[in-house]
LUMLUMPA-903157 format. One line per 10 residues: their letters; for each residue y, z, x of C-alpha. Coordinates in Angstrom, 2 decimals. Each point is the difference from the previous one (the first is absolute). Example, Ala and Ser with C-alpha at 12.3 -4.5 7.8 and 13.67 -1.06 7.14 Angstrom:
BEGIN
AS) -4.50/7.80/12.30  3.44/-0.66/1.37
***
This chain:
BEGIN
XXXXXXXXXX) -16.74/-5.79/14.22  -0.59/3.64/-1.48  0.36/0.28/-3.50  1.54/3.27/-1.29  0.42/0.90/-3.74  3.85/0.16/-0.90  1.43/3.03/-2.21  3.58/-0.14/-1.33  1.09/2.95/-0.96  3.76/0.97/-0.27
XXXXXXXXXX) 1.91/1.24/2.64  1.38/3.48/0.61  2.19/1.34/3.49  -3.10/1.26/1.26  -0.27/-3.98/0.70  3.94/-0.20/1.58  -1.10/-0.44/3.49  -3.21/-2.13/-0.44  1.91/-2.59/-2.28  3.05/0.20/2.43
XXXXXXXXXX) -2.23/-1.02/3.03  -2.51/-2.53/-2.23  3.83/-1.64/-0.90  1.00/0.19/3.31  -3.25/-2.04/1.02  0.27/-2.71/-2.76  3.44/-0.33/0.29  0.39/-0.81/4.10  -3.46/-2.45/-0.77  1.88/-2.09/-2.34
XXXXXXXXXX) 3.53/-0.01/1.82  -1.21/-0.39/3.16  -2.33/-2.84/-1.58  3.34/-1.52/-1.20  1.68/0.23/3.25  2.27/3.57/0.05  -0.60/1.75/3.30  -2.08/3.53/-0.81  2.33/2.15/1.94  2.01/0.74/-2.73
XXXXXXXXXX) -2.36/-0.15/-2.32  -2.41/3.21/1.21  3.71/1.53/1.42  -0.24/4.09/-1.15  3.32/-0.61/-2.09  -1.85/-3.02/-1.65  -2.86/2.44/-1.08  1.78/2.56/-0.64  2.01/-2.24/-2.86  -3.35/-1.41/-1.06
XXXXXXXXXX) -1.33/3.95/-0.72  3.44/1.21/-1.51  -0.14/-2.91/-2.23  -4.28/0.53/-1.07  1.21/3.34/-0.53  2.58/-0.68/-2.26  -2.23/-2.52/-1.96  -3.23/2.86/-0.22  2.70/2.42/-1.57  1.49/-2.28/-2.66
XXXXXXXXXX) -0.91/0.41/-3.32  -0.01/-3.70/-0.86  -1.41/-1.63/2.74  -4.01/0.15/0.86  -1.58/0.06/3.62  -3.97/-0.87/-0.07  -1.90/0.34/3.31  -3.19/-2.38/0.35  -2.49/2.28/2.10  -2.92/-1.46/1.64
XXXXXXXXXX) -2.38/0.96/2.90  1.53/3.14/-0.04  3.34/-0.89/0.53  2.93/-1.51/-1.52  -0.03/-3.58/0.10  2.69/-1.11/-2.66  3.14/1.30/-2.09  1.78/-1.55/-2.97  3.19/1.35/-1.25  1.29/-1.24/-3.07
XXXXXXXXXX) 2.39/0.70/-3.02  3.19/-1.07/-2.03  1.90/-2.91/1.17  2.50/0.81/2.75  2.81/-2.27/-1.03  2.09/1.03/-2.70  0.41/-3.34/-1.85  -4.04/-0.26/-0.21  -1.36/1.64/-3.36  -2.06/2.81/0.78
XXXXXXXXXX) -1.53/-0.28/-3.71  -1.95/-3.14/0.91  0.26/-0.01/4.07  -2.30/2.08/2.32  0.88/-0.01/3.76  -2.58/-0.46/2.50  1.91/1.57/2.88  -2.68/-0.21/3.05  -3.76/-0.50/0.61  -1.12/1.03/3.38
XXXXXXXXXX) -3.65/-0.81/1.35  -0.80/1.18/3.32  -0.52/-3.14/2.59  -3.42/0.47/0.65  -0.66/0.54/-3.57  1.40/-3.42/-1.28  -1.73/-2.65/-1.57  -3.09/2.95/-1.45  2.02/-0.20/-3.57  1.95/3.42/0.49
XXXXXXXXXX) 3.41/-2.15/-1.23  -2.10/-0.74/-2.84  -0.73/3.05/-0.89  3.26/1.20/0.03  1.85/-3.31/-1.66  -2.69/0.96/-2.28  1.31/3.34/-0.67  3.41/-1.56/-0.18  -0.70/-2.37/-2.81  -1.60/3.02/-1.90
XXXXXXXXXX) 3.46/2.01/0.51  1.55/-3.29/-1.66  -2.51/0.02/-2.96  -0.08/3.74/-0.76  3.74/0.17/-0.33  -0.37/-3.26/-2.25  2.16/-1.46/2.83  -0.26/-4.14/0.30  1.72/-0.54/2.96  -0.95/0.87/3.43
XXXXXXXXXX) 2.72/-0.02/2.81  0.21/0.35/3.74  1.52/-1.12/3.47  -1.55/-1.62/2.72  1.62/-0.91/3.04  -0.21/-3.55/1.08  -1.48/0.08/3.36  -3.01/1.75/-1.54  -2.55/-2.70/-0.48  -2.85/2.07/-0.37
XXXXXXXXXX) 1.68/1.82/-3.04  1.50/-2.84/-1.63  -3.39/-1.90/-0.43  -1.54/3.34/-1.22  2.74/-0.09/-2.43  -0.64/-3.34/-1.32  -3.59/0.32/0.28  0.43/3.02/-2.43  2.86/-2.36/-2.49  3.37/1.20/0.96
XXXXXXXXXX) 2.46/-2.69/0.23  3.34/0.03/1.65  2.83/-0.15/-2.33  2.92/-1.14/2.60  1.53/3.33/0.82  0.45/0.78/3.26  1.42/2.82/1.98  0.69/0.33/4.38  -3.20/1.67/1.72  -0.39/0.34/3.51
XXXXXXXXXX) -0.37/-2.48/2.91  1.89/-2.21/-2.24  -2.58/-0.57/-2.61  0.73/0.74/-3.48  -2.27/2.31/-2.63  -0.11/-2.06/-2.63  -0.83/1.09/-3.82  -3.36/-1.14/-1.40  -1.17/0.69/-3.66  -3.13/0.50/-1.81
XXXXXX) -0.05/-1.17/-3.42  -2.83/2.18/-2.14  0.51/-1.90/-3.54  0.45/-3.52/2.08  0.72/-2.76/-3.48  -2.52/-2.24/-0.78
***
């Protein structure tokens, strides 16, 4: 196994089409992984919605795209901001919204980095709650999850190939 040094550096739409395709990658590893057929899943219409929505997160003001870069290329993104559900306080909540590692990359502690980076996002905006989605049929990322502290906290919503994401929590100030 190579070892490259990993950078994270944040994200501008210079990066739209490498984070589109590193998603792309990640994404139809883990589905397919979980049993979803890949047809739809590298579809043009399906990456075209993946782009228009990276787009759309690189131009808002409150969220934050960081790229991990290593061996030249880019090898990870985390996107991250204020919680998307209304009814979850944004004062003391900070979404984790997606961490992508590309397949041949995991398991070299890119994810780390960038859960890292999360849980610094949490601490500089004096934030004590971390928050994110994870669908079901995504073993790999729901043991990275827990290896990392986040807990489920029962909410559930319908994901594809009937597997729900459910809701897991990170708890910065955990009580004694």
């Amino acid at each position: 196994m190579t070892t490259f040094q990993t950078v994270l550096r944040t994200a501008n739409l210079d990066d739209l089409d490498a984070i589109t395709d590193l998603h792309t990658q990640a994404r139809t590893a883990y589905y397919q992984a979980g049993g979803l057929s890949v047809s739809e899943l590298v579809s043009s219409e399906a990456r075209s919605r993946r782009r228009e929505a990276w787009m759309r997160a690189l131009r808002a003001d409150a969220k934050t795209v960081v790229c991990a870069i290593g061996g030249g290329e880019m090898v990870g993104t985390l996107a991250m901001g204020p919680p998307l559900e209304a009814d979850v306080d944004a004062a003391t909540v900070g979404q984790l919204y997606q961490i992508h590692v590309r397949p041949g990359r995991w398991g070299q502690g890119v994810g780390g980095r960038l859960h890292a980076a999360f849980v610094q996002f949490l601490r500089d905006g004096s934030l004590a709650t971390g928050l994110l989605e994870a669908w079901e049929g995504n073993s790999r990322a729901q043991g990275f999850y827990a290896r990392h502290g986040w807990k489920p906290d029962g909410h559930r919503r319908p994901g594809p190939g009937n597997a729900s994401y459910v809701r897991l929590c990170l708890d910065l100030d955990p009580a004694p």
